[in-house]
N, C-alpha and C positions, 0 to 999 in steps of 0.2 A: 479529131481530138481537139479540144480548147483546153484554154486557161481558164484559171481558178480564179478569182480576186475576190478577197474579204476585208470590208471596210466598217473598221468599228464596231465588227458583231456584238450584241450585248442578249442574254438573255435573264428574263425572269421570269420565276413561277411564281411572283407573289413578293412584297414589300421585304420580306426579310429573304428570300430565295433568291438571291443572284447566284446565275450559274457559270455564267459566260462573262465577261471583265472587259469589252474594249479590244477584241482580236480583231488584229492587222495583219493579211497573209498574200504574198503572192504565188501560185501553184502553178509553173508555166506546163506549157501544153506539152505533154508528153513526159513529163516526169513520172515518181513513183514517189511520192510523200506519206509518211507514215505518221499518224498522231501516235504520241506515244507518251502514259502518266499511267498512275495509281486509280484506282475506283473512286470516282467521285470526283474527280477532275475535270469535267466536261465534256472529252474528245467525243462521244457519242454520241453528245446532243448536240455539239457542231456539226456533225455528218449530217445528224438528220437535218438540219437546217440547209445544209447545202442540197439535200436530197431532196426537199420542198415537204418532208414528212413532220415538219414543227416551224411553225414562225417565228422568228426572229423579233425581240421588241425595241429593237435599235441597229441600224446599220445596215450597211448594202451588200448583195450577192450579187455576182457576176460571172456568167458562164460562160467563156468567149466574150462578145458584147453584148449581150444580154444581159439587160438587169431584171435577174431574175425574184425579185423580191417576192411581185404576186402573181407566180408564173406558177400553173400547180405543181405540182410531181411530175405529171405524164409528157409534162410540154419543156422539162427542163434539157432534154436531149442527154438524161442518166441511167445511170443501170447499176443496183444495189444489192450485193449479196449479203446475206444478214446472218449471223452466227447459230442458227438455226436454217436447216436446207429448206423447209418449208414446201417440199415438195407435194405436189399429190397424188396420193398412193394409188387410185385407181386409173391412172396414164400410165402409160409405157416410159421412156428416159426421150423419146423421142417427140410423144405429146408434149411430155413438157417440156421440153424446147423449145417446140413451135405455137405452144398458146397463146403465147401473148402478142407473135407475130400474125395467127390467125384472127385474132379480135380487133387487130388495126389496119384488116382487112389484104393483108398481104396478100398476094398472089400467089396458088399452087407452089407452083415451080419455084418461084424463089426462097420458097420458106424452107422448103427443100432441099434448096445449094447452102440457102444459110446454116439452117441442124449440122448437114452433112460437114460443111467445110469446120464447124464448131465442132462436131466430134471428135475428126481427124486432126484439131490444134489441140485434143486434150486425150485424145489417145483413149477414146469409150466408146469408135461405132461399132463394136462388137458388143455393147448395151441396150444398142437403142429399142431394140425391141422388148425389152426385160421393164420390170416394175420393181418400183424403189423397194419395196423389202424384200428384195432377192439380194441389195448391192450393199457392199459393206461402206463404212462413214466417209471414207478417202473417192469411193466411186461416186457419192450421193455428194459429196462437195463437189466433186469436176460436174457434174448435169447442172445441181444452180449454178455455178459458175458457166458451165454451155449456156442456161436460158439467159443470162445476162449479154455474154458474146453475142448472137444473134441477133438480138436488137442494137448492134455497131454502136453504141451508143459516145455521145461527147467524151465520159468520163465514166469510169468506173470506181465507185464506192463501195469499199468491205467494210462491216462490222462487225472485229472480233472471227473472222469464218473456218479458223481451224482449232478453235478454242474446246470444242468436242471431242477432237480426234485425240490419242496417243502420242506419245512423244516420237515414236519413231514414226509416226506417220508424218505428225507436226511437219519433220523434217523433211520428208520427200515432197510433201505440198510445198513449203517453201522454196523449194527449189524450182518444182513447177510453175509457179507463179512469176516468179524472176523472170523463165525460161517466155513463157504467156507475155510479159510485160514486153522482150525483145522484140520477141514474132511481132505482135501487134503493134506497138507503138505508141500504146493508148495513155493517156491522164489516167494516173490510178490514185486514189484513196484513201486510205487504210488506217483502220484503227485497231489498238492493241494494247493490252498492260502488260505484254511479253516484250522483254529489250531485246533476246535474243530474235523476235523476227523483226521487232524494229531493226536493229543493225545489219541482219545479213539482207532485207529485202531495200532497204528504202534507199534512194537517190538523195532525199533528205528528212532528217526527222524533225518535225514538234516533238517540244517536250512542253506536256501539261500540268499545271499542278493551281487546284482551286481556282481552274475557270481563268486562268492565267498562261499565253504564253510564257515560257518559262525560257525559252533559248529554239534557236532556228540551226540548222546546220545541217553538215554529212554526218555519216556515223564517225571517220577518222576525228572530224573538227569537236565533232560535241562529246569524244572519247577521251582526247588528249585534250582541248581544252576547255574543260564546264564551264559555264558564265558565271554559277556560283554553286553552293552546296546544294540546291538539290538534287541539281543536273551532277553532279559529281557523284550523289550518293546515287542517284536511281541506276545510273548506267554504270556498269559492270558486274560479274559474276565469278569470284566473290567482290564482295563491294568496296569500296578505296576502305584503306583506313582514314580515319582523322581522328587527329590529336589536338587540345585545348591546348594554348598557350600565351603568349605575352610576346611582343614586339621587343626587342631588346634593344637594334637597331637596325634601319634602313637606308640601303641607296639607290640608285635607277638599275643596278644590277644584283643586290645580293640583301638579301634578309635576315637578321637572325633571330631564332627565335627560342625562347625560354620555355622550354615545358616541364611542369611545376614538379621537383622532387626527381627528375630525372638530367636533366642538363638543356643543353643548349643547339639547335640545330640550325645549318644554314642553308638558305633556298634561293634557288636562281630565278627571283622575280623584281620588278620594279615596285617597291613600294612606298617610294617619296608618297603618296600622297595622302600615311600614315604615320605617328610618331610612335618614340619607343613608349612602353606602357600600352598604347593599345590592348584587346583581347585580339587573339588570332586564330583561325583554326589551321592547321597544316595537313594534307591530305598526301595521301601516296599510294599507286595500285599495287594490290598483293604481288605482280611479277614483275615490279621495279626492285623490291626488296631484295637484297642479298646478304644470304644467310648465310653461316660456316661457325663452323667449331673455337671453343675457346671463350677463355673466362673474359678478356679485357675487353671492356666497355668505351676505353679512356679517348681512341684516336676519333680524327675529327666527324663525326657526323656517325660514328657508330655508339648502339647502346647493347648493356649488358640483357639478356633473356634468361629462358629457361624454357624450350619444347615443354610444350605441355599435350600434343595432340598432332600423327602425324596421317593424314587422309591419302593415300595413296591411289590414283584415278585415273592410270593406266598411262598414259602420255604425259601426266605432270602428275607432283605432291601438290599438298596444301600443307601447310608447318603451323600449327596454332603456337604463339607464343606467348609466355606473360614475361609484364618487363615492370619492374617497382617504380610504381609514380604513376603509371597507364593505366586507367580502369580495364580495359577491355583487351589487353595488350593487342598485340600486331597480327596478322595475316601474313603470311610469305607463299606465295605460290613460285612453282620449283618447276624443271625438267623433272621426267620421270623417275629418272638414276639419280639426278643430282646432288644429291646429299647424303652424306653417311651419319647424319644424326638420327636421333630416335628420343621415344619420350622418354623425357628426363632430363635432358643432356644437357648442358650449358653451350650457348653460342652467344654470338657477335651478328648484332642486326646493323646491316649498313644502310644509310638514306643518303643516295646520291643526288645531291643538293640538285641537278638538273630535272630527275625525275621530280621530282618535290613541288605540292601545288601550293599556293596560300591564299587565305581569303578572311575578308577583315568582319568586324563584328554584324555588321548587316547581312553576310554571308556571300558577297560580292566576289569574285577571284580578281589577284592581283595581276597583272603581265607576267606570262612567261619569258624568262631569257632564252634564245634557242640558242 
């Protein structure tokens, strides 16, 4: 296994086509790093950059020590599964395993323990004799994923590779893969505009947005604390609220803040190094809100609602609420039981000033007080 280094990547397709911005990343050897943004963000055309499947028009690659800039494809010491199995249908599961280690002249026998030992990490040598359309999507992702293993390769890059399957399959792959990432021990890759397999696979995630790093971190770090709005809106499900507002006032501990038509709320961050009057956005995840019965608006840091919609999803509610002043009113995600409201009702939304995020008119987040 090697490390990753990326220095300065830049790409373009053309004078008005920048796709890639100046990405700086270090991937140390054995991790599990997940790129992770919206369509059109880049992360795929960095893969392939790293993978030697598109050149770079600025900036350095390094695979281990190797500067792999004009190193081809074949010579980078990678292995790339692509969101398409790309198999070929007239091989057995076991041919294509071993083809690619047959054309670089491997040896009988080892190409042999290699399959074998590949089957037996992904639980398919009861396939290997069988052709890809006999196997359902979940078995034809573990084979390209086997012809990858096999070739032990530096690092392993995925693009997008369970983006076909089903959801309950989604799920069992990702778990497989985790499980794959332990066994082995390998540098792994990964690209996705799914947060939930960003979060439960990655050691750390990129977040992409317009060919821009957008923030570096774990899933806990880039969960609880965004670097600014977009990382705050992309990751989670359902997604934070944020609320427009006005700085009323600030100090190295607490902020308050004005949201228009509705009153005044306060948040546990450092924001000296804004004044009052500012615009502010205040964001909050749906399962920090606490919600409950009752007309009064008044006490500190709760606002008046009205349920307008309550999603019931087996182990939690979802509460939609409208609050006057709030275009979009609130989100409240709930225990399953935990509430005896229903639509219509009137409640009491609480924003407990610790859960509470802020972030100033360039979309930047404040410090948290823990």
């Amino acid at each position: 296994m090697s490390a990753v280094t990326l220095r300065n990547i830049e790409k373009n397709f053309g004078p008005d086509a920048k796709v890639i911005n100046g990405v700086d990343l270090s991937i140390e050897a054995g991790e599990f790093v997940v790129f992770v943004g919206p369509s059109g963000s880049g992360k795929s055309t960095l893969l392939r950059m790293i993978a030697g499947l598109e050149s770079q028009s600025d900036g350095d690659i390094l695979i281990g020590d190797l500067l792999a800039n004009d190193v081809p494809a074949s010579k980078r010491g990678i292995a790339m599964v692509f969101q398409s199995y790309a198999l070929y249908p007239h091989m057995t599961v076991y041919d294509n395993m071993a083809f690619a280690l047959r054309m670089a002249g491997t040896p009988k026998k080892e190409v042999q323990q290699r399959v074998e030992r590949s089957a037996a990490i992904l639980q398919i040598t009861h396939l290997l004799d069988r052709k890809p359309k006999t196997l359902s999507g979940g078995q034809r992702q573990r084979v390209a994923i086997g012809r990858a293993i096999v070739r032990e390769p530096q690092v392993f890059l995925f693009d997008e590779p369970l983006s076909n399957l089903d959801a309950a399959l989604r799920q069992d792959m990702r778990v497989e893969l985790s499980k794959l990432h332990q066994e082995l021990g390998a540098t792994m890759i990964y690209v996705t505009h799914d947060q939930v397999e960003a979060m439960t696979l990655a050691s750390r995630i990129v977040v992409f947005d317009a060919g821009l790093v957008q923030q570096v971190g774990t899933p806990v770090a880039l969960y609880e604390n965004p670097s600014n709005l977009f990382v705050a809106g992309f990751l989670g499900a359902p997604k934070m609220n944020l609320l427009q507002g006005t700085l009323a006032a600030a100090s190295s501990t607490m902020a308050e803040v004005v949201l228009p038509g509705v009153g005044s709320v306060r948040v546990a961050v450092d924001a000296t190094r804004s004044a009052p009057g500012d615009a502010v956005t205040l964001g909050i995840r749906p399962e920090h809100l606490q919600l409950s019965a009752g007309h009064d608006g008044s006490a500190d840091n709760t606002l008046a609602a009205r349920v307008d919609l309550i999603e019931y999803l087996g182990d939690h509610l979802l509460a939609y609420t409208s609050i006057t002043g709030i275009k979009n009113g609130l989100c409240a995600k709930l225990a399953g039981h935990a509430t005896p409201l229903r639509t219509g009702d009137t409640a009491r939304v609480h924003l407990p000033p610790a859960q509470c995020l802020l972030f100033d008119a360039a979309g930047a987040a404040y410090p948290r007080i823990q």
